[in-house]
C-alpha positions in Angstrom: 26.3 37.4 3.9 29.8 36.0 4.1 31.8 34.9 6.4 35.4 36.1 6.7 37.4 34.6 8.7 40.9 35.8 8.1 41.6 39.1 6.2 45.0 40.3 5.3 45.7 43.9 5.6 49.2 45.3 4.1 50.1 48.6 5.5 53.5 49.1 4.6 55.5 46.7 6.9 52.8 46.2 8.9 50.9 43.0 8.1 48.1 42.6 10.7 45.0 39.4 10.6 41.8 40.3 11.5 39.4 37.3 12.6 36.0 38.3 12.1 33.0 36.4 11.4 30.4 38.8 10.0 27.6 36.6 10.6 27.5 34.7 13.6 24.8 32.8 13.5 25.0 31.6 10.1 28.6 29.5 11.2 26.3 28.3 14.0 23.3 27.2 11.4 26.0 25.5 9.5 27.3 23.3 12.0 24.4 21.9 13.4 23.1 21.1 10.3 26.4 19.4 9.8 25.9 17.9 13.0 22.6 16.9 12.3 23.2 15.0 8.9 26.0 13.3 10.5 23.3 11.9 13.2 21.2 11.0 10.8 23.7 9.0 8.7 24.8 7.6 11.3 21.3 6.4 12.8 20.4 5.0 9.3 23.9 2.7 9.0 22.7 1.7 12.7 19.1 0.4 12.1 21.1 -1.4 8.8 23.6 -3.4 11.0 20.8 -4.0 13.8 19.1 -5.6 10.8 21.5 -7.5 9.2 22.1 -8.8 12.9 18.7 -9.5 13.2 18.4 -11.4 9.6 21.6 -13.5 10.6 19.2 -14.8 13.9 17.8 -16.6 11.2 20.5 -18.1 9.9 21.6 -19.9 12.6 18.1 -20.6 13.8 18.7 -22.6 10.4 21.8 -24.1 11.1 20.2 -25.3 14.0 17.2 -26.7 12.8 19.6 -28.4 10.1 20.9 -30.1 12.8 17.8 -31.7 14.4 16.5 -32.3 10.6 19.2 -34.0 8.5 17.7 -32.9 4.9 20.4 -32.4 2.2 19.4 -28.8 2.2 21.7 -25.8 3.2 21.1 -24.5 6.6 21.0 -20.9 5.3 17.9 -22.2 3.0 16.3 -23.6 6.5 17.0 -19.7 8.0 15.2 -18.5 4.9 11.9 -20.6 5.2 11.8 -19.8 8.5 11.9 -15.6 8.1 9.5 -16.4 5.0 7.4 -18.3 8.2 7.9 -15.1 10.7 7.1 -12.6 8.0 4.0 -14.2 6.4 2.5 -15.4 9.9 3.1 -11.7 11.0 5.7 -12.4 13.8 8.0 -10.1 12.5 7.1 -7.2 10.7 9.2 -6.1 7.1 10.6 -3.2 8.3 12.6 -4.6 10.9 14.5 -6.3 8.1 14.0 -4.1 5.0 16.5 -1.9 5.0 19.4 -4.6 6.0 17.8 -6.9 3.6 17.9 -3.9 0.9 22.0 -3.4 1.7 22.6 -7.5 1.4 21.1 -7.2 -1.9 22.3 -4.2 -3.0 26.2 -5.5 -1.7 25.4 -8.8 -3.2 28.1 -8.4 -6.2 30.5 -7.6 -3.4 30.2 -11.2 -1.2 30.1 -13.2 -5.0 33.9 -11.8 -6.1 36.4 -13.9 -3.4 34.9 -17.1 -5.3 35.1 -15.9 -8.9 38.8 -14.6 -8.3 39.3 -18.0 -6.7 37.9 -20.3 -9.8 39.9 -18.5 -12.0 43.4 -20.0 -9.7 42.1 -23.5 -11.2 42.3 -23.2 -14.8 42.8 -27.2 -15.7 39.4 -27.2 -14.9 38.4 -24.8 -17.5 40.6 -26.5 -20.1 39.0 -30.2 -19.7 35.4 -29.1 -18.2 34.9 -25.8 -19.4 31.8 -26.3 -22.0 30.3 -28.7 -19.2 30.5 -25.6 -16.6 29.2 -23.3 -19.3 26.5 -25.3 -20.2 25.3 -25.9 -16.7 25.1 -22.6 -15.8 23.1 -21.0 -18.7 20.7 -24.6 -17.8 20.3 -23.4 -14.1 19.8 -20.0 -14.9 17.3 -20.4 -17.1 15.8 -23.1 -14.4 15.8 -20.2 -11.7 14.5 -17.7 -14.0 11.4 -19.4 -15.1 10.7 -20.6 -11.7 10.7 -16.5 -10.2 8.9 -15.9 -13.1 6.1 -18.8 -12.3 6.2 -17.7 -8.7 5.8 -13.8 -9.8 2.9 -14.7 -11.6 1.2 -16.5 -8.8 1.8 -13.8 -6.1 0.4 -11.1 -8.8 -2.5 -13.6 -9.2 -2.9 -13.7 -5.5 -3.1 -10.2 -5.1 -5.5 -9.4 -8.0 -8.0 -11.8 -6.5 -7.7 -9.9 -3.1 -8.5 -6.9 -4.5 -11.5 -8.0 -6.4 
């Protein structure tokens, strides 16, 4: 069925609109579904910035711990150890970060640009230091990468042997 809502009749000079909705209840279904994705969408984007909330606790619970122990260690690395604590000790559960955790990571790309469009306004450093940058980078990320890769294999390791 369709719905017609304004339907132009030419008689001669006489132009008349007729607003009719042949099925009612089909405009009705309509908007409350409409209604009801919006909610929905709108609930999900909630729970995300509750999370991302929550997941920032721990940052400053870092910052703060940084400040009672003076390691040479970022206080956001502190913040991580210490949901890596909650979560493994079962004082928080993983869904009451995973989905904000999921949109950090997912946005990560995003929060990285500002710095590489501000290295690029110091290029004398490129020109003297530039194979020296280049060369530290491809050292560290090939540091970092075999380090996941050593921890991946111990956590699949782990979870064999609890299986068994």
């Amino acid at each position: 069925m369709k719905i017609i809502q304004n339907m132009y009749f030419t008689n001669g000079e006489n132009q008349r609109t007729i607003n009719s909705i042949v099925n009612f209840g089909m405009k009705r279904s309509f908007n409350s579904s409409f209604c009801i994705m919006e909610g929905i969408v709108t609930r999900k984007l909630g729970v995300i910035i509750i999370q991302v909330v929550f997941l920032h606790v721990f940052l400053f619970l870092g910052a703060a711990l940084k400040e009672v122990i003076p390691l040479p260690i970022p206080a956001s690395m502190f913040g991580l150890f210490l949901l890596f604590i909650a979560l493994n000790f079962k004082i928080i559960k993983l869904e009451w970060v995973e989905r904000g955790a999921n949109w950090l990571l997912a946005e990560l790309l995003l929060f990285f640009v500002p710095s590489a469009v501000g290295i690029v306004n110091y290029d004398e450093i490129f020109s003297v230091q530039g194979a020296e940058i280049v060369g530290l980078i491809g050292i560290s990320t090939i540091i970092v990468m075999g380090i996941t890769a050593l921890i991946a294999e111990k956590i699949t390791g782990w979870k064999r042997s609890e299986q068994h």
